[in-house]
Structure formats: C-alpha cells, structure tokens
DRENDREN-432723 format. One line per field, with one value per residue (C-alpha): residue in three letters; x, y, z. Coordinates in Angstrom, 2 decimals. Each point is the difference from the previous one (the first is absolute). Layout:
rest <- ALA / ... .
X <- X / ... .
Y <- Y / ... .
Z <- Z / ... .
END
This chain:
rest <- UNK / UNK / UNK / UNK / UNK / UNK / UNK / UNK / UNK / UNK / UNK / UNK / UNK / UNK / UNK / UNK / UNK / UNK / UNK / UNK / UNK / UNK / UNK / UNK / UNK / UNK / UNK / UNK / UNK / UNK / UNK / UNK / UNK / UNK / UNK / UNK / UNK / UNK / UNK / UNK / UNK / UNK / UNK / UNK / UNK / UNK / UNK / UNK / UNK / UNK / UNK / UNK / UNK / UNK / UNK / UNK / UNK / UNK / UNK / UNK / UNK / UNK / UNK / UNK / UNK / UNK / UNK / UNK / UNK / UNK / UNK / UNK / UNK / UNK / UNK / UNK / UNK / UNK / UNK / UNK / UNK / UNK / UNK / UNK / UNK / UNK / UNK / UNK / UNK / UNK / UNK / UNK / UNK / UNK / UNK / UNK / UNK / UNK / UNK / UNK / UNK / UNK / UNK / UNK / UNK / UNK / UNK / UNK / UNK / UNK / UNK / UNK / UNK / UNK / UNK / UNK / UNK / UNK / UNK / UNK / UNK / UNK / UNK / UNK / UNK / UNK / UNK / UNK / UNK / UNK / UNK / UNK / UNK / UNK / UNK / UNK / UNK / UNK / UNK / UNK / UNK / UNK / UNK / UNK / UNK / UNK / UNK / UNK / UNK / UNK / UNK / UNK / UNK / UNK / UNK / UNK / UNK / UNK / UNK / UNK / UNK / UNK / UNK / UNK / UNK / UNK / UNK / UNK / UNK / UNK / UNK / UNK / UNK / UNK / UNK / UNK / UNK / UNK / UNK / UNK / UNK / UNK / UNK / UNK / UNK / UNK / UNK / UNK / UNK / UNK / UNK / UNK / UNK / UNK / UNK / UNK / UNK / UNK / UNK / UNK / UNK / UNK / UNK / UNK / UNK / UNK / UNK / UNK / UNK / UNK / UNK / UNK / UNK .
X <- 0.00 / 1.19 / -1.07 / -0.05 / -1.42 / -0.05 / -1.29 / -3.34 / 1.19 / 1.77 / 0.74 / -2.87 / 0.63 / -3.57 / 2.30 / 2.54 / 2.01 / 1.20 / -3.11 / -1.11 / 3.14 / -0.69 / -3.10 / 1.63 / 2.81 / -1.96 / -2.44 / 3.24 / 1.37 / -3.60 / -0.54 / 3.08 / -1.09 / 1.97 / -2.04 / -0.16 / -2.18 / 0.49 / -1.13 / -0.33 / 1.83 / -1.32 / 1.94 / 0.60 / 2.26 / -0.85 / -3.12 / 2.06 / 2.26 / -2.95 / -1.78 / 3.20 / -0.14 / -3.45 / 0.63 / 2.82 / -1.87 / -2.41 / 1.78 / 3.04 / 2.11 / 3.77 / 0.82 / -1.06 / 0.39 / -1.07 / 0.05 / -0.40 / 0.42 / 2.55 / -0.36 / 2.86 / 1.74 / 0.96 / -0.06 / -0.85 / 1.70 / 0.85 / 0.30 / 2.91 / -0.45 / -2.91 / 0.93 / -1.68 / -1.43 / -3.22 / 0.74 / -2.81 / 0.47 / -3.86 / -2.93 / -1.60 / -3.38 / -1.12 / 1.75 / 2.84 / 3.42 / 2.58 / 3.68 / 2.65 / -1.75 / 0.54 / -1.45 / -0.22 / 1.70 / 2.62 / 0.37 / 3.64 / 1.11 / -0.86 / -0.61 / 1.10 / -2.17 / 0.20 / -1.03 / 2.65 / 0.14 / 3.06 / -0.84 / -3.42 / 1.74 / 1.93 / -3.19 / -1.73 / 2.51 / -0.10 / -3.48 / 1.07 / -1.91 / 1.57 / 1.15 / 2.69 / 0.30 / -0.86 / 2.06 / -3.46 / -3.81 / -0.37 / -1.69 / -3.51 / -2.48 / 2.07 / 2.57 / -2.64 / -0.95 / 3.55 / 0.74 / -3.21 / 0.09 / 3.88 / -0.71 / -3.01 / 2.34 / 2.63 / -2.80 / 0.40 / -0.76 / -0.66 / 2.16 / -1.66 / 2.02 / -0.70 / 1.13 / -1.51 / 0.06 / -0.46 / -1.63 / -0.21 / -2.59 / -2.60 / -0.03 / -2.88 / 1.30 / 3.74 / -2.22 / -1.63 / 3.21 / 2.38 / 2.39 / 1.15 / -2.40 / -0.73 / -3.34 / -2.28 / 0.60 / 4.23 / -0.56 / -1.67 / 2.19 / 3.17 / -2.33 / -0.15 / 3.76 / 1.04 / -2.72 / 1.15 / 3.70 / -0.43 / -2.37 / 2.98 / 2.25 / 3.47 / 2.50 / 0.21 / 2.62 / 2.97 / 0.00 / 0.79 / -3.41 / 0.94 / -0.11 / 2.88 / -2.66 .
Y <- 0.00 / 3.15 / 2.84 / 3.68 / 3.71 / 3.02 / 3.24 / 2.43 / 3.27 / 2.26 / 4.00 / 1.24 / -2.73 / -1.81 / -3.41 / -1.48 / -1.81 / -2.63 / -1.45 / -0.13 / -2.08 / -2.14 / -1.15 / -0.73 / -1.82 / -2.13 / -0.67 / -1.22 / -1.79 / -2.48 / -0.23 / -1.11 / -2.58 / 1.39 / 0.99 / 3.71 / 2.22 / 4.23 / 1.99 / 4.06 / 1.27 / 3.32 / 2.92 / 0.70 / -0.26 / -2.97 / -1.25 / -0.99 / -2.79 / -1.51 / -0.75 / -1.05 / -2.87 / -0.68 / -0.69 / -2.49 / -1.75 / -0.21 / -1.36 / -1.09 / 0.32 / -0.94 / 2.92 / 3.65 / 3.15 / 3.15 / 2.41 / 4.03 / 3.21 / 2.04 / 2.93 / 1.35 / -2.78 / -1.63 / -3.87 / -2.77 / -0.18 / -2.85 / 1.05 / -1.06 / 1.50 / 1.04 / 2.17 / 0.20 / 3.91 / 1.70 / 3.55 / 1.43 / 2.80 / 0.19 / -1.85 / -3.19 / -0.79 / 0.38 / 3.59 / -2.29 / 1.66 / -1.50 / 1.52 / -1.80 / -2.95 / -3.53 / -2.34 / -2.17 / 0.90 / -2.39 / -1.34 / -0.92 / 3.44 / -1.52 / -3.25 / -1.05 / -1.34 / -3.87 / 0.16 / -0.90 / 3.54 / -0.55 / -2.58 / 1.63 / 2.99 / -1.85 / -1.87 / 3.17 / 1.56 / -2.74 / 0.35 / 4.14 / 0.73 / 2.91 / -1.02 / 1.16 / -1.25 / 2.91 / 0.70 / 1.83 / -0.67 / 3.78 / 0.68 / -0.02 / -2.20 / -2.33 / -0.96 / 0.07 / -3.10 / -1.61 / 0.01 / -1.30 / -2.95 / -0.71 / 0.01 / -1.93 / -2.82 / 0.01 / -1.64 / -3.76 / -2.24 / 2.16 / -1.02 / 1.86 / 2.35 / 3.81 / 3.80 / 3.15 / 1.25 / 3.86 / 0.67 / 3.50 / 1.32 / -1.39 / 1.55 / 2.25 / 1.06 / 0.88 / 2.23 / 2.07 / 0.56 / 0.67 / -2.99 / -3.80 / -3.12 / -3.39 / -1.51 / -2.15 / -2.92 / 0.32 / 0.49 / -3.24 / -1.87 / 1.45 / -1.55 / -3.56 / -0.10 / 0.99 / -2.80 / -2.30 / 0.31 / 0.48 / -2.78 / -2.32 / -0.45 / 0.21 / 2.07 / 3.56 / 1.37 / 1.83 / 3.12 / 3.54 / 1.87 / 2.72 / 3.68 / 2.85 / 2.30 .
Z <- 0.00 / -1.08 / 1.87 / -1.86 / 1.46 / -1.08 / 1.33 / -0.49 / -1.32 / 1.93 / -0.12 / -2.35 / -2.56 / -1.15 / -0.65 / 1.20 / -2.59 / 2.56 / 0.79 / -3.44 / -0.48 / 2.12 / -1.01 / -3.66 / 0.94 / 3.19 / -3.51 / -1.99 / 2.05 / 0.77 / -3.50 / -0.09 / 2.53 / 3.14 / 2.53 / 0.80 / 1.88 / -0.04 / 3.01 / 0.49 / 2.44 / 1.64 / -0.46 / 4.14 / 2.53 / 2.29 / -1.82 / -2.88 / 2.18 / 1.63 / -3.47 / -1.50 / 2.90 / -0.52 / -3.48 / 0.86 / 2.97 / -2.59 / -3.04 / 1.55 / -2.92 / -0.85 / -1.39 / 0.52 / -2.89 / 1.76 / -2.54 / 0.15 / -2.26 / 0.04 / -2.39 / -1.77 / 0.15 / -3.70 / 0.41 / 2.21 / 3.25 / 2.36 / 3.08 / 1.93 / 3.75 / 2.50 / 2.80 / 3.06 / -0.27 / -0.91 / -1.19 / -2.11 / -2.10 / -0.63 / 1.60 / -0.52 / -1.05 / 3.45 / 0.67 / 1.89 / -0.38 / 2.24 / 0.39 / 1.16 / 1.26 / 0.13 / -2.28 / 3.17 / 3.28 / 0.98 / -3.49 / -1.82 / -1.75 / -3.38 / -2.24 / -2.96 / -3.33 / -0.21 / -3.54 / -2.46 / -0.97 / -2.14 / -1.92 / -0.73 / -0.84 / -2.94 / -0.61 / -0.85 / -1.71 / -2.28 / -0.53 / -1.18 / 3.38 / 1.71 / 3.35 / 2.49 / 3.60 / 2.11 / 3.27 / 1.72 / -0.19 / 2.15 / 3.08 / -0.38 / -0.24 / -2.71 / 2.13 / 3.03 / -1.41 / -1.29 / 3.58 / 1.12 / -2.65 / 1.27 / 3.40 / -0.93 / -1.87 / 2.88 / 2.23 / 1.39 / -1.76 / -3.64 / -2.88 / -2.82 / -2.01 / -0.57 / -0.66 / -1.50 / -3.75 / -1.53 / -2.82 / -1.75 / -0.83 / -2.93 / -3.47 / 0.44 / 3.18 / -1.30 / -2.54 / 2.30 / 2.09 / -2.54 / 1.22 / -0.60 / -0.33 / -0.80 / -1.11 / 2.37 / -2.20 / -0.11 / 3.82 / 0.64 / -2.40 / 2.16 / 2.85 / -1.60 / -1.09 / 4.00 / 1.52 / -2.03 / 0.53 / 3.87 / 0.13 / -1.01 / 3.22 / -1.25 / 0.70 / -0.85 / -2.90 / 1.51 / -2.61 / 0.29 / 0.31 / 2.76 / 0.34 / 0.69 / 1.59 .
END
C-alpha cells in the first residue's frame, strides 16, 4: 500500500497543485495494479499531523509520498531533511502562525528522508523530469508535516518508508504569477517514477546532488 497526500490550497490560491497530483498518480499507480490511496491534508498547523496519522492508522501503508507546493521553485524536489521548527511567515488556514516553535517539544533536531531520493533523482532525470534533491522543505506547514510523517515512521514497531516532495506550481498557476511550472499530469508522473523507485528496498546511489548555499 502506497500511501500519497497532498494539501487544500493555501495563501489565496483556489488549487493546490499537490493535491491534484496526488490524486493522478495514487490513480496510476492502481491501474497499474499497485494499490494506492491519496488523502488531503489540511493546510494548518497541528491539524495537519493528526490527519496524516489517521490516514496511516487507516491504510497502513509501506510507503508514504507527502507532497506540497512550493511556488517559484522550477522542478521537483526530494526533500532530504525536516527540522524540528515552526516559523510561519504567514498564517495557516486557521489564522495559526507559529514563530519559532517546535514541531514537537522534546523531539530529535531533525530527520532525514528514507526515500531513495538519489536514485529517484536519476530515475527522473531519465524520464527528462526536472528534479534536484532539495537541502530544505521551509518552515511552514510543508515541513510541519515532513517532521510529523518522520517522527511518525521512527515509531516501534513501523517499518514503512517515507519523506516529503515539492512541486511548483501548475501551468495555469505559473501564468498568473509570472513564474516557473510543471503540468498536473508531469507532476504525477514525477510522483509514479519516485513511488516506484522508493518502493523497491535497495540501497540508495552515492552521487553528488548537494548544494554550496
């Protein structure tokens, strides 16, 4: 069981290409005949942790995508690192805007992906899918959940795989805003290629994907 979300819109958008991503690739990948289920994530502080564990008490999967937009950004990024902070720079759905607070209080200063994110990053680049391995998912709600779904995953007795993926922003939304985007459908396909790969437990590839700043 595969396990996908993606979130309701956020900051006077009326979509939110990640969730409508979701949904395509969850679709691809059972008509493919692997099962797959997508789930919306709220976009709030809090709220958006507790249905992220619903969904996995629910459909106990083996693998977990959470997926999120991140507008302005050119390509598909794997996250590598959650860090234990909340620091919004605008508020949530729910008029929640946390500064320099824990994710969860007491928790390890950050986790890291278990995805293969480097051997999805070749895989996609050999699909001509622009990827890049990125070295931050932010501080707001995004890597609110990354850290939720890692702490989630570093539970007793839980061996399911997961980490968090960026999209940029759909087509029609890079139109109004004057910036970089992908369409819905090269979005889930980027989804598909990175569940597959990280659904196969080997080994990640040692290759040089990192940043100088």
């Amino acid at each position: 069981m595969i396990l996908l979300t993606g979130f309701e819109p956020f900051g006077g958008e009326t979509i939110n290409p990640s969730w409508q991503a979701a949904q395509r690739a969850a679709a691809i990948l059972a008509d493919d005949g692997i099962t797959a289920v997508a789930v919306e994530l709220p976009c709030v502080f809090g709220a958006s942790i507790e249905a992220l564990g619903n969904a996995f008490r629910i459909h106990r999967p083996q693998l977990v995508l959470c997926v999120g937009q991140a507008g302005g950004r050119t390509e598909i990024s794997l996250e590598r690192v959650a860090i234990n902070v909340d620091d919004a720079r605008i508020p949530d759905n729910a008029g929640n805007q946390p500064v320099d607070e824990p994710v969860r209080a007491g928790g390890p200063a950050a986790y890291f992906s278990t995805l293969a994110l480097k051997r999805s990053l070749r895989a996609l680049r050999h699909e001509n899918l622009p990827a890049a391995v990125s070295q931050t998912a932010g501080t707001y709600v995004c890597n609110h959940v990354f850290y939720g779904l890692m702490d989630l995953l570093a539970g007793d007795q839980v061996t399911a795989r997961g980490g968090f993926i960026h999209v940029p922003y759909s087509t029609e939304q890079a139109e109004a805003h004057g910036a970089p985007g992908l369409s819905i459908d090269e979005m889930a396909a980027a989804l598909v290629v990175i569940a597959r790969t990280s659904a196969d437990a080997g080994a990640d590839l040692r290759i040089a994907a990192g940043a100088e700043h």
